[in-house]
PDB file of N, CA, C and O in Angstrom:
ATOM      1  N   UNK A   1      -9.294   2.884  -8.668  1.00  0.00           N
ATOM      2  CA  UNK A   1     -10.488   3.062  -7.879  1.00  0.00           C
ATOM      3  C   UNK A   1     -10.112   3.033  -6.404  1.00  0.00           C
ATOM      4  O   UNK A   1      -9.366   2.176  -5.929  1.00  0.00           O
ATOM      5  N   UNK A   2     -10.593   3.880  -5.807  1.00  0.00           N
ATOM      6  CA  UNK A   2     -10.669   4.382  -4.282  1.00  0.00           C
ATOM      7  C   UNK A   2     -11.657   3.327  -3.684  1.00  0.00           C
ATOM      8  O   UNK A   2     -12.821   3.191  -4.059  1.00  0.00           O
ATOM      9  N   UNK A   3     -10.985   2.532  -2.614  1.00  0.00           N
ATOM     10  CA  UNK A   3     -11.592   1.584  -1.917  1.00  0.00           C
ATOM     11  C   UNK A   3     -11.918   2.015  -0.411  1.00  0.00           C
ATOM     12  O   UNK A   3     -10.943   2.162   0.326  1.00  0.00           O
ATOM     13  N   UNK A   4     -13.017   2.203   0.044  1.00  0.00           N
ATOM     14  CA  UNK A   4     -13.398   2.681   1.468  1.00  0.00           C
ATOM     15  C   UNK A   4     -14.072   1.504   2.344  1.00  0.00           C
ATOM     16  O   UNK A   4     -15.239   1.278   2.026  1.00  0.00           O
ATOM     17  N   UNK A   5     -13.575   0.754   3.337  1.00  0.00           N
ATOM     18  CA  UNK A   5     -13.695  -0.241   3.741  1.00  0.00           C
ATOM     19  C   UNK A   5     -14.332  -0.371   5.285  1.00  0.00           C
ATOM     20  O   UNK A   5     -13.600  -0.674   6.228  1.00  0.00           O
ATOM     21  N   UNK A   6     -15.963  -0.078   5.480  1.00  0.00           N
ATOM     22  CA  UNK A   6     -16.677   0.589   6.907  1.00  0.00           C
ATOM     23  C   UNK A   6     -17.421  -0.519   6.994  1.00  0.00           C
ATOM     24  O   UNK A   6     -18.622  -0.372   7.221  1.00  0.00           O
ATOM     25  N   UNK A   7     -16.872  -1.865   6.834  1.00  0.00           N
ATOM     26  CA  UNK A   7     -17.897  -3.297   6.981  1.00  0.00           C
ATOM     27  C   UNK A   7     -17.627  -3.659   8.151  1.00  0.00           C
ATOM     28  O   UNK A   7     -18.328  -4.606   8.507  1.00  0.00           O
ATOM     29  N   UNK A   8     -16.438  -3.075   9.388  1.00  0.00           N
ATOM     30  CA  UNK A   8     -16.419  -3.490  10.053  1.00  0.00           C
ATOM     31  C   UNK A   8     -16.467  -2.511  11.328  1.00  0.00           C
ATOM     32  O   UNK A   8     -15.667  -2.656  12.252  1.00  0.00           O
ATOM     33  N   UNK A   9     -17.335  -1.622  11.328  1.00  0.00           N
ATOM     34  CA  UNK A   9     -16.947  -0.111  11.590  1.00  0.00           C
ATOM     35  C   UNK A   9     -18.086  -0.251  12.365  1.00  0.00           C
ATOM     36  O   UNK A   9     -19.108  -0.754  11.900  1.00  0.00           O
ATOM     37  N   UNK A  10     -17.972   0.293  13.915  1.00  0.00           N
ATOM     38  CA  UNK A  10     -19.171   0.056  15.257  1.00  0.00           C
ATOM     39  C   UNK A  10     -19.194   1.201  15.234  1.00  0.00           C
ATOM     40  O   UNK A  10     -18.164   1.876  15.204  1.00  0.00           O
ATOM     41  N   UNK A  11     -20.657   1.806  15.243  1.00  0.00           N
ATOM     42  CA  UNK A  11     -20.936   3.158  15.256  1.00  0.00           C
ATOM     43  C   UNK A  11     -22.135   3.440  16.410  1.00  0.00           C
ATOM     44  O   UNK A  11     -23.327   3.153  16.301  1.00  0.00           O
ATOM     45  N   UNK A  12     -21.447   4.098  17.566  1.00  0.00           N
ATOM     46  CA  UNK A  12     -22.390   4.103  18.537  1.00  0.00           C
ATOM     47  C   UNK A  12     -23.520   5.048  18.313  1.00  0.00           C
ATOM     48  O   UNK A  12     -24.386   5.069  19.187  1.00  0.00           O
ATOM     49  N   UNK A  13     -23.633   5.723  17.426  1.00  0.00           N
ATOM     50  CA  UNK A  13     -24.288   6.552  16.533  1.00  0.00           C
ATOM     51  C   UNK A  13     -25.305   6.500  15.819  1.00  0.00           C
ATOM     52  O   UNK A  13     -25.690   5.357  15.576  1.00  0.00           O
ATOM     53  N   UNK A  14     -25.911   7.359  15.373  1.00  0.00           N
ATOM     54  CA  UNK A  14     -27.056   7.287  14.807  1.00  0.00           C
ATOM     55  C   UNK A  14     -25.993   6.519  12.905  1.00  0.00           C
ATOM     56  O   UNK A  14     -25.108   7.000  12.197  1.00  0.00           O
ATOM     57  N   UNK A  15     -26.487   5.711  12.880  1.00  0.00           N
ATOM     58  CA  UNK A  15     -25.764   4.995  11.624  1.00  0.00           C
ATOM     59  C   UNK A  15     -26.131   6.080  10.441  1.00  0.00           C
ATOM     60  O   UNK A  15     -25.116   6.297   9.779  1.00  0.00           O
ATOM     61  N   UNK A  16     -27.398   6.917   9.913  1.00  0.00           N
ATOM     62  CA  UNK A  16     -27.837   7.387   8.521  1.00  0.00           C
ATOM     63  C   UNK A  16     -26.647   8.592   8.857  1.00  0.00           C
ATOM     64  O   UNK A  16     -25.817   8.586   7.948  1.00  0.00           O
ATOM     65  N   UNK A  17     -26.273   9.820  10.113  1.00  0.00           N
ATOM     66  CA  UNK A  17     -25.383  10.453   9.864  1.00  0.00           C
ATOM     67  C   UNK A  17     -23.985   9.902  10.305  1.00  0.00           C
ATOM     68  O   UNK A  17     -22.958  10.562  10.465  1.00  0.00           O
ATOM     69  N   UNK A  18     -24.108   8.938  10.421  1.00  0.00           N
ATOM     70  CA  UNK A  18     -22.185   8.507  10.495  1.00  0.00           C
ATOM     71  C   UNK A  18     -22.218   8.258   8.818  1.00  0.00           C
ATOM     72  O   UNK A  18     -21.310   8.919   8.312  1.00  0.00           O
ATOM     73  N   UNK A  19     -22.867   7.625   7.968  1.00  0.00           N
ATOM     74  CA  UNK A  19     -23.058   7.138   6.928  1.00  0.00           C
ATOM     75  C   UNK A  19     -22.799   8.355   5.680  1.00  0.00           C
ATOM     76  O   UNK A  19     -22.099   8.313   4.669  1.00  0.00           O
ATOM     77  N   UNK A  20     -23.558   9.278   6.157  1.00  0.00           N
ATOM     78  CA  UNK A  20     -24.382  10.703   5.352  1.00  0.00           C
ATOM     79  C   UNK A  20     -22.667  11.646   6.049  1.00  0.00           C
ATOM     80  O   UNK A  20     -22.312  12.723   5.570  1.00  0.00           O
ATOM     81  N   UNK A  21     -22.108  11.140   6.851  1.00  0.00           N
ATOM     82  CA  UNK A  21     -21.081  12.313   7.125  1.00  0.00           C
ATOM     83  C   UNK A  21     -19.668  11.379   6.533  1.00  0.00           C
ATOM     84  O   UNK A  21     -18.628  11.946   6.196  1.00  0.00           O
ATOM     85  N   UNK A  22     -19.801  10.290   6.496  1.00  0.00           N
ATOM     86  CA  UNK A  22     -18.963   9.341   5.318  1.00  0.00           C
ATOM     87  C   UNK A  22     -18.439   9.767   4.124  1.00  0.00           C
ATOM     88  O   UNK A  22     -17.359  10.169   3.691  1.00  0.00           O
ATOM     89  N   UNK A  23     -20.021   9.458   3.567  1.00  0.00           N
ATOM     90  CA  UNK A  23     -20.092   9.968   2.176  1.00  0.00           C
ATOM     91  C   UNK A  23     -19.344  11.683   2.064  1.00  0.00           C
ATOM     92  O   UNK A  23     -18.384  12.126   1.432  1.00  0.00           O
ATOM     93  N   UNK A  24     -20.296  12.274   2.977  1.00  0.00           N
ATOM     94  CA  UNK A  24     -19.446  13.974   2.454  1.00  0.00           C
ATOM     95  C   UNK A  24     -18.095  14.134   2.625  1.00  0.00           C
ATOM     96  O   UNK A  24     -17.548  15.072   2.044  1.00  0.00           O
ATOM     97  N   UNK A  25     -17.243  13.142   3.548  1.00  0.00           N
ATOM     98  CA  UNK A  25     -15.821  13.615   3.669  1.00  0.00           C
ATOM     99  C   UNK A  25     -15.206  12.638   2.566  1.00  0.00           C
ATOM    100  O   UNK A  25     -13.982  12.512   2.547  1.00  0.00           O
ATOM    101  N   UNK A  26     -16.053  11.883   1.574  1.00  0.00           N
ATOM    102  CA  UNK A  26     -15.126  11.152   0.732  1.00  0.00           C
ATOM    103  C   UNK A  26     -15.432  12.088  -0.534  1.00  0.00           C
ATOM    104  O   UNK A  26     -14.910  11.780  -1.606  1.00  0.00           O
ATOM    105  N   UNK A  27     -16.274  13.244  -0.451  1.00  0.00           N
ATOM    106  CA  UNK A  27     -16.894  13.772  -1.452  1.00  0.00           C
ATOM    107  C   UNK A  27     -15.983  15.015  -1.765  1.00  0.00           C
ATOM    108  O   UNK A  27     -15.778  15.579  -2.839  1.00  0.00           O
ATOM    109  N   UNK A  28     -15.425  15.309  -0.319  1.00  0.00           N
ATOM    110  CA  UNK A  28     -14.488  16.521  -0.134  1.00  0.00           C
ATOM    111  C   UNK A  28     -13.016  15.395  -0.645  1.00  0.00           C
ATOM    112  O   UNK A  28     -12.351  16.071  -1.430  1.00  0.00           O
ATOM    113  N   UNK A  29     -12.535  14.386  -0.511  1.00  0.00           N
ATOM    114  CA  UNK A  29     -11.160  14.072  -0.336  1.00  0.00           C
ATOM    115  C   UNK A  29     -10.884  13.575  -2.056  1.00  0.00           C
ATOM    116  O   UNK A  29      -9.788  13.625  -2.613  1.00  0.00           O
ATOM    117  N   UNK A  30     -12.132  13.117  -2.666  1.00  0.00           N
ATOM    118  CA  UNK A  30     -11.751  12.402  -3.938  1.00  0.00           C
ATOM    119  C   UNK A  30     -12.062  13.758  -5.359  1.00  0.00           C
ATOM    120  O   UNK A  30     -12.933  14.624  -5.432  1.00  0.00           O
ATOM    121  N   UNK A  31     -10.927  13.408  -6.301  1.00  0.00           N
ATOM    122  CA  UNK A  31     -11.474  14.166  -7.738  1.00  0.00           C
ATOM    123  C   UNK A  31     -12.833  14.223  -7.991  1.00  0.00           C
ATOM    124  O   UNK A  31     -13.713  13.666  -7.335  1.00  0.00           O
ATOM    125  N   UNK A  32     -13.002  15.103  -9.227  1.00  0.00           N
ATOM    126  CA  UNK A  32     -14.372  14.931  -9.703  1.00  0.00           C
ATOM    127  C   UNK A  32     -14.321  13.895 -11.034  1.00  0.00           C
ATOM    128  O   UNK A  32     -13.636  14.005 -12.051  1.00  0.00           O
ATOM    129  N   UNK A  33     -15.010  13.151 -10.770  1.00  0.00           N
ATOM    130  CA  UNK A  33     -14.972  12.195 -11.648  1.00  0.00           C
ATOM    131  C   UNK A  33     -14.850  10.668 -11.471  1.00  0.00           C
ATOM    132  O   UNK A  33     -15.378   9.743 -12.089  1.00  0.00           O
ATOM    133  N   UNK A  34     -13.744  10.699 -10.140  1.00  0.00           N
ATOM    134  CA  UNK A  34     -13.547   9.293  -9.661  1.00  0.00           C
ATOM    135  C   UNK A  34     -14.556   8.495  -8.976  1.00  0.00           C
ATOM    136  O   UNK A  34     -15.604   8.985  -8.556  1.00  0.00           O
ATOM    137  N   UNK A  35     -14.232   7.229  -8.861  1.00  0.00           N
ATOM    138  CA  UNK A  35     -14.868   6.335  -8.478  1.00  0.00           C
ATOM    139  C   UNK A  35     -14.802   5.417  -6.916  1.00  0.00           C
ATOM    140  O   UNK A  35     -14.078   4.437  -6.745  1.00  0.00           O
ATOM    141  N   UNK A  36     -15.578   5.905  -6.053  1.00  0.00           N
ATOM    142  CA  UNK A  36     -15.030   5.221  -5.264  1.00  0.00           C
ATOM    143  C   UNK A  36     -15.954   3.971  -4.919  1.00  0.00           C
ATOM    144  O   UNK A  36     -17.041   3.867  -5.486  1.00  0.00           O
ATOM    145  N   UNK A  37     -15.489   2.926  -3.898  1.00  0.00           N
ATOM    146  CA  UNK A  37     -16.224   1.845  -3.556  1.00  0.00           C
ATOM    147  C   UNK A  37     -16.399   1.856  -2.447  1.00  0.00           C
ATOM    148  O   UNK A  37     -15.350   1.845  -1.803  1.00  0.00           O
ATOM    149  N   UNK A  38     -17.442   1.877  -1.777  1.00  0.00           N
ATOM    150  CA  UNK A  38     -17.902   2.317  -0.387  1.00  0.00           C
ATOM    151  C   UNK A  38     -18.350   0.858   0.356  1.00  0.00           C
ATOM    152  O   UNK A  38     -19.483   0.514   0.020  1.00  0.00           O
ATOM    153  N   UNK A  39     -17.700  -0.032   1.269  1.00  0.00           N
ATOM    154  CA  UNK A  39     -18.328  -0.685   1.611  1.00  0.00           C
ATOM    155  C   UNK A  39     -18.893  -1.078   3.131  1.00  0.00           C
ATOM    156  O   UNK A  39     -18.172  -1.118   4.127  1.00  0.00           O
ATOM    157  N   UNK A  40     -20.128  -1.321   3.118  1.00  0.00           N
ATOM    158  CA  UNK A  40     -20.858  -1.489   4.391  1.00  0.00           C
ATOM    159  C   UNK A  40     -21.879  -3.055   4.095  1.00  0.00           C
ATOM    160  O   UNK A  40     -22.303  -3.717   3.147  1.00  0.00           O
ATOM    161  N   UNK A  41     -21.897  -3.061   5.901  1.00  0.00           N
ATOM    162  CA  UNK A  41     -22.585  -4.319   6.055  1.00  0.00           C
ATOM    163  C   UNK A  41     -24.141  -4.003   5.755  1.00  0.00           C
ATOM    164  O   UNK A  41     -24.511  -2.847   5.959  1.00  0.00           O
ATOM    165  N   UNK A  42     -25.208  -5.079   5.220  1.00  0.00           N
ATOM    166  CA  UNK A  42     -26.546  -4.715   5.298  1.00  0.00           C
ATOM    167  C   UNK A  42     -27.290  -4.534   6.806  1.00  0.00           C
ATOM    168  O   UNK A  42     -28.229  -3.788   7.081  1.00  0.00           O
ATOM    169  N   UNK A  43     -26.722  -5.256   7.493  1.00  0.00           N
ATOM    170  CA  UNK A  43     -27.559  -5.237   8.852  1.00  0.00           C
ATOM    171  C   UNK A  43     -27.054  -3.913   9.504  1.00  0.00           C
ATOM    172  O   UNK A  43     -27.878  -3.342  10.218  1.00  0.00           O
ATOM    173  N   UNK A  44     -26.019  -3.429   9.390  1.00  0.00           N
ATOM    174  CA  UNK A  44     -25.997  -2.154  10.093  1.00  0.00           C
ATOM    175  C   UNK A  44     -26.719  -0.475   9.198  1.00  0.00           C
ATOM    176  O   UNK A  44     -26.905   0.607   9.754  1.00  0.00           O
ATOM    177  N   UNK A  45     -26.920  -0.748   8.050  1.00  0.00           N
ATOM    178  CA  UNK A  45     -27.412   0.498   7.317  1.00  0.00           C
ATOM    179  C   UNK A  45     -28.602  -0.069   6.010  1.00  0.00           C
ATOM    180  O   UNK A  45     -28.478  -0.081   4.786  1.00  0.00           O
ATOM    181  N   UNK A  46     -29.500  -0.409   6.713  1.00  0.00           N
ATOM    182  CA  UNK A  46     -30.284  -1.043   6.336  1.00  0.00           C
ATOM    183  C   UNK A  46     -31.611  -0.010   5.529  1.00  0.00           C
ATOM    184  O   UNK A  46     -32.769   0.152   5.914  1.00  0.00           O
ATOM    185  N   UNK A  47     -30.863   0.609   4.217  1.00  0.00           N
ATOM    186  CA  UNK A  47     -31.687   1.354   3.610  1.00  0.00           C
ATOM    187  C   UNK A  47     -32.207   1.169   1.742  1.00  0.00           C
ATOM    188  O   UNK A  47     -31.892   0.261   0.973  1.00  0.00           O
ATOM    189  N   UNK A  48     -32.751   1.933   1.573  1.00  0.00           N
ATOM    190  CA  UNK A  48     -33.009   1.596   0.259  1.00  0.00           C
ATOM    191  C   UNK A  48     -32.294   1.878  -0.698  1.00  0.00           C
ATOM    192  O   UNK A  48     -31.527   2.749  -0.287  1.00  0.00           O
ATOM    193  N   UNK A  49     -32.014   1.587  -2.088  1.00  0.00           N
ATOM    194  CA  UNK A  49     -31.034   2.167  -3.096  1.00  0.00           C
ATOM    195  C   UNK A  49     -31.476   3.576  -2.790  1.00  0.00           C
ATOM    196  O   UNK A  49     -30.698   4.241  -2.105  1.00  0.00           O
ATOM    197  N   UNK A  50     -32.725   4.200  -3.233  1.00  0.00           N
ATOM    198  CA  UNK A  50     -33.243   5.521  -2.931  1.00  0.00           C
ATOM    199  C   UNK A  50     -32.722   5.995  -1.970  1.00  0.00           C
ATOM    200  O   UNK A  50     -32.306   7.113  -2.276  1.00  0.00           O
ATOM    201  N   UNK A  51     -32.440   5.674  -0.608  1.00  0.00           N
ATOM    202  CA  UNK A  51     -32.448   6.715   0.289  1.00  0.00           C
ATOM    203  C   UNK A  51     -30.558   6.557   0.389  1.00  0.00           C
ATOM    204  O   UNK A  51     -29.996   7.302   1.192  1.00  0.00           O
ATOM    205  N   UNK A  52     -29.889   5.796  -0.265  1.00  0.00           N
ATOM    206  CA  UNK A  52     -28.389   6.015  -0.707  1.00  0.00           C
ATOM    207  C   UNK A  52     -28.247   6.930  -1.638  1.00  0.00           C
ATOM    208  O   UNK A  52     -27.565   7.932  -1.421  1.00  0.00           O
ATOM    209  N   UNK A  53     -28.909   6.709  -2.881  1.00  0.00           N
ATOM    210  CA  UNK A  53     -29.127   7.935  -4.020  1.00  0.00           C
ATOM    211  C   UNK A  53     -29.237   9.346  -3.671  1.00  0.00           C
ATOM    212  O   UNK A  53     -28.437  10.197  -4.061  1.00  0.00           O
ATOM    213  N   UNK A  54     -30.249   9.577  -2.923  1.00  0.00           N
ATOM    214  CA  UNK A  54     -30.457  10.634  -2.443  1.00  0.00           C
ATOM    215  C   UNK A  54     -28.914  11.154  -1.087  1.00  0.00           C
ATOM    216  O   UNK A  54     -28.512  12.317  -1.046  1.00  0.00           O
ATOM    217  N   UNK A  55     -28.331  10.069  -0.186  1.00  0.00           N
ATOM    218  CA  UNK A  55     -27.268  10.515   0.815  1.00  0.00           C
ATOM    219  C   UNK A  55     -26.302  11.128  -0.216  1.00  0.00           C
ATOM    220  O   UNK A  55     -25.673  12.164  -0.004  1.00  0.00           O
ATOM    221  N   UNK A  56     -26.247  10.518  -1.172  1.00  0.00           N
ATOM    222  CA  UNK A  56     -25.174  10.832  -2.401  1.00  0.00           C
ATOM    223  C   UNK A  56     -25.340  11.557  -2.992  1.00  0.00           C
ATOM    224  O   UNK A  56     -24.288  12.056  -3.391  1.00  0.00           O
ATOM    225  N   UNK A  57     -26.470  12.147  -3.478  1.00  0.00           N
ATOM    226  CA  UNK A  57     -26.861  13.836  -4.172  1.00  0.00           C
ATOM    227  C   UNK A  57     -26.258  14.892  -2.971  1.00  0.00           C
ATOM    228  O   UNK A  57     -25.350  15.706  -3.141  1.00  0.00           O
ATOM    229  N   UNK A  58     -26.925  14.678  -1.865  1.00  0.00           N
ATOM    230  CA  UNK A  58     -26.136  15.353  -0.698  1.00  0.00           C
ATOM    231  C   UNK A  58     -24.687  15.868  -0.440  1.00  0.00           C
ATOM    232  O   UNK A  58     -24.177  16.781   0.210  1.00  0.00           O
ATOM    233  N   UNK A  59     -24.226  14.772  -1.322  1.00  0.00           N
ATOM    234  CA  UNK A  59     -22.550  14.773  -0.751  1.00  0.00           C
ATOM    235  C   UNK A  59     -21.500  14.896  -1.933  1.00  0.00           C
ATOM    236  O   UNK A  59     -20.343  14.565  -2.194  1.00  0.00           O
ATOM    237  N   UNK A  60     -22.729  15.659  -2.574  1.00  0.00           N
ATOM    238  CA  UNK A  60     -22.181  16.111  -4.264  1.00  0.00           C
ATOM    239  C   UNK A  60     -21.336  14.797  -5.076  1.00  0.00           C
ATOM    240  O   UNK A  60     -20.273  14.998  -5.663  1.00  0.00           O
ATOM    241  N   UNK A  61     -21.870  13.700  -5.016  1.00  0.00           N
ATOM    242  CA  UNK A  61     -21.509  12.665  -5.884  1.00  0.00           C
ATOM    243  C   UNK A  61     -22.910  12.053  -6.219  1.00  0.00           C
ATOM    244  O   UNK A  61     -23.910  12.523  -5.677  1.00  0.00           O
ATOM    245  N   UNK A  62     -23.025  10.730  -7.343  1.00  0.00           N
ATOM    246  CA  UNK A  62     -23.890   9.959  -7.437  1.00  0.00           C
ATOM    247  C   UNK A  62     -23.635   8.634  -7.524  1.00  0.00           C
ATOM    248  O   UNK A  62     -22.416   8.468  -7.472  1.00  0.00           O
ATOM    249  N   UNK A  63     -24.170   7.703  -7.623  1.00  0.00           N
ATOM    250  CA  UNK A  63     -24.458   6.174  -7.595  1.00  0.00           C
ATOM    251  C   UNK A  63     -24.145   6.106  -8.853  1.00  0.00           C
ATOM    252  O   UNK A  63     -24.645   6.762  -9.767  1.00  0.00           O
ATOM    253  N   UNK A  64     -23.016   5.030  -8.941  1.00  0.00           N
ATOM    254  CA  UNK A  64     -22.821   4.375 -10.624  1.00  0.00           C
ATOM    255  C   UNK A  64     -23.494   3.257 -10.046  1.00  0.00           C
ATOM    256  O   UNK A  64     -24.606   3.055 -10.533  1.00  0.00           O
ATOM    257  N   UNK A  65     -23.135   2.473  -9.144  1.00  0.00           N
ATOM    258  CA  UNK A  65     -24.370   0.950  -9.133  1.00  0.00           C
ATOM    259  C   UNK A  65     -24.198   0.980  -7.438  1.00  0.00           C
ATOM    260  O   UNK A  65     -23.688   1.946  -6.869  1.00  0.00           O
ATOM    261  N   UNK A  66     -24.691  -0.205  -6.729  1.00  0.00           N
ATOM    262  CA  UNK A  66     -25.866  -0.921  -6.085  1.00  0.00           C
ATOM    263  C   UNK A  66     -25.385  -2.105  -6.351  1.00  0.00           C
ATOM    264  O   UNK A  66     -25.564  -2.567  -7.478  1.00  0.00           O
ATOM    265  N   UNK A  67     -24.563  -2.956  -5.211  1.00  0.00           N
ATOM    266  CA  UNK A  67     -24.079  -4.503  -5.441  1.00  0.00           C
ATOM    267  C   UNK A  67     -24.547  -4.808  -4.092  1.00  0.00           C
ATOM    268  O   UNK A  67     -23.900  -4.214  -3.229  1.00  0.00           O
ATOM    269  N   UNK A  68     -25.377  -5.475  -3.706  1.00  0.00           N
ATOM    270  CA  UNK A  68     -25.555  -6.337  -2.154  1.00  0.00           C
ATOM    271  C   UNK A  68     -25.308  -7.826  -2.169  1.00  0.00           C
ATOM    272  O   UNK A  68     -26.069  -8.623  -2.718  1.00  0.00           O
ATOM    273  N   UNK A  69     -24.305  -8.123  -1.593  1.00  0.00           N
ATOM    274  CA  UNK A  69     -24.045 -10.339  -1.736  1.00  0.00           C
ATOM    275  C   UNK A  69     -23.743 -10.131  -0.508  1.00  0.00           C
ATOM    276  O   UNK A  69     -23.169  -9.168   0.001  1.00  0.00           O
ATOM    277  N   UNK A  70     -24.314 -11.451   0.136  1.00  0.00           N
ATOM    278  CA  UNK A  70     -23.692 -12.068   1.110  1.00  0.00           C
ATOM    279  C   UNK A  70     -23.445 -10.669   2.493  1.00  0.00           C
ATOM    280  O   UNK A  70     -22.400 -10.366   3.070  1.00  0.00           O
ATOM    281  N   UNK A  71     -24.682 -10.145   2.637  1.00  0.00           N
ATOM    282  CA  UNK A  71     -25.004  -8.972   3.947  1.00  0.00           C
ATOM    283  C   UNK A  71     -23.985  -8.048   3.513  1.00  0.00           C
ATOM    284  O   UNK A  71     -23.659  -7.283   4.421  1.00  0.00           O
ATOM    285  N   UNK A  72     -23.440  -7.884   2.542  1.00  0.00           N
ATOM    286  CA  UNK A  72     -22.596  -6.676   2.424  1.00  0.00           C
ATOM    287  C   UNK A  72     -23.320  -5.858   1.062  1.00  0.00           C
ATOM    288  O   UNK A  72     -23.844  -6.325   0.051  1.00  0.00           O
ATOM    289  N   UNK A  73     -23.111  -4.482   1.492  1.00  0.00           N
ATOM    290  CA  UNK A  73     -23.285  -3.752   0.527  1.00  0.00           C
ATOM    291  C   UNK A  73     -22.113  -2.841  -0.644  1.00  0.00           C
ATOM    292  O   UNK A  73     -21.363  -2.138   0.033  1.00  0.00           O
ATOM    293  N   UNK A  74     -21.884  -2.744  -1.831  1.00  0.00           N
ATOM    294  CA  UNK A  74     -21.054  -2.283  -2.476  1.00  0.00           C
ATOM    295  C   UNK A  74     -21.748  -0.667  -2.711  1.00  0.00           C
ATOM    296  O   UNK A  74     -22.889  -0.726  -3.169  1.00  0.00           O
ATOM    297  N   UNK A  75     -21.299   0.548  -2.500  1.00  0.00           N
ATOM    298  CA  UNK A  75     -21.614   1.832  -3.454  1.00  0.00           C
ATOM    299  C   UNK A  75     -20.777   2.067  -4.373  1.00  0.00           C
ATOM    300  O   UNK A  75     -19.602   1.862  -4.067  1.00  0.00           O
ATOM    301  N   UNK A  76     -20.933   2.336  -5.132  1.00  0.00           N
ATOM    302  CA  UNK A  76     -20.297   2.681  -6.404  1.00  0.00           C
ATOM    303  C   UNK A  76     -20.459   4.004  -6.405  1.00  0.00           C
ATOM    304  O   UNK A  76     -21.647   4.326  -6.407  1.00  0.00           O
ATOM    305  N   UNK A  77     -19.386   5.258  -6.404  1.00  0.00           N
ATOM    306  CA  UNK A  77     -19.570   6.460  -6.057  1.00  0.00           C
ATOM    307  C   UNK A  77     -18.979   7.773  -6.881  1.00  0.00           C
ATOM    308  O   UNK A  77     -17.776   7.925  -6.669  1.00  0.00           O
ATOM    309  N   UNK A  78     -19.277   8.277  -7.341  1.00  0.00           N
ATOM    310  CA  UNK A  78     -18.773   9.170  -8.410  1.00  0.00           C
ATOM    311  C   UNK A  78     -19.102  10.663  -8.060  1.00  0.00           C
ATOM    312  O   UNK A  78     -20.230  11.134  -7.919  1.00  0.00           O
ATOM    313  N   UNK A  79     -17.491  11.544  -7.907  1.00  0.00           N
ATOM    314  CA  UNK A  79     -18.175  12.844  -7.360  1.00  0.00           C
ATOM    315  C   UNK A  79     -18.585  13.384  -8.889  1.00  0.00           C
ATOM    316  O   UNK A  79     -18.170  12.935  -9.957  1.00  0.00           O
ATOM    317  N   UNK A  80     -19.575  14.541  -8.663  1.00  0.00           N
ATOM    318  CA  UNK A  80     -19.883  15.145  -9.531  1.00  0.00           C
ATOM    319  C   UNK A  80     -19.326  16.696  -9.561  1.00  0.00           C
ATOM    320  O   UNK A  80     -18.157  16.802  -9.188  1.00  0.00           O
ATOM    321  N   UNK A  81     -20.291  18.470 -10.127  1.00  0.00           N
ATOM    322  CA  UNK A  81     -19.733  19.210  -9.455  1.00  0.00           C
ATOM    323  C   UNK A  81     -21.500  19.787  -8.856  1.00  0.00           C
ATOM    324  O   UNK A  81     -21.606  20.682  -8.016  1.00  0.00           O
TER     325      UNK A  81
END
């Protein structure tokens, strides 16, 4: 499993497309099929499972799970085709 590690990542930016342009270049770099682990803090991308679900239809992968502990968020990420 492909570990992507943006918990500590200052984005002077609008956070949903630093986030949404994340996801698509891990969507372009990984197989179809694999799994990656996407991780971010809650206080900086402070959205719903839904509106991750949906960044991730976008970026031609989907959500295997949704882990939040301790202000961090886990994606669980699977490209599709």
């Amino acid at each position: 499993m492909l570990e992507e590690d943006y918990r500590t990542v200052s984005c002077g930016g609008d956070p949903f497309n630093f986030l949404l342009s994340t996801m698509k270049s891990i969507g372009i770099t990984i197989e179809e099929n694999n799994i990656v682990k996407l991780m971010v803090m809650d206080d900086k991308f402070r959205y719903s499972d839904e509106i991750f679900k949906k960044m991730a239809r976008y970026s031609k992968m989907e959500v295997e799970s949704i882990v939040r502990e301790n202000g961090e968020i886990y994606l669980f990420l699977r490209k599709i085709q």
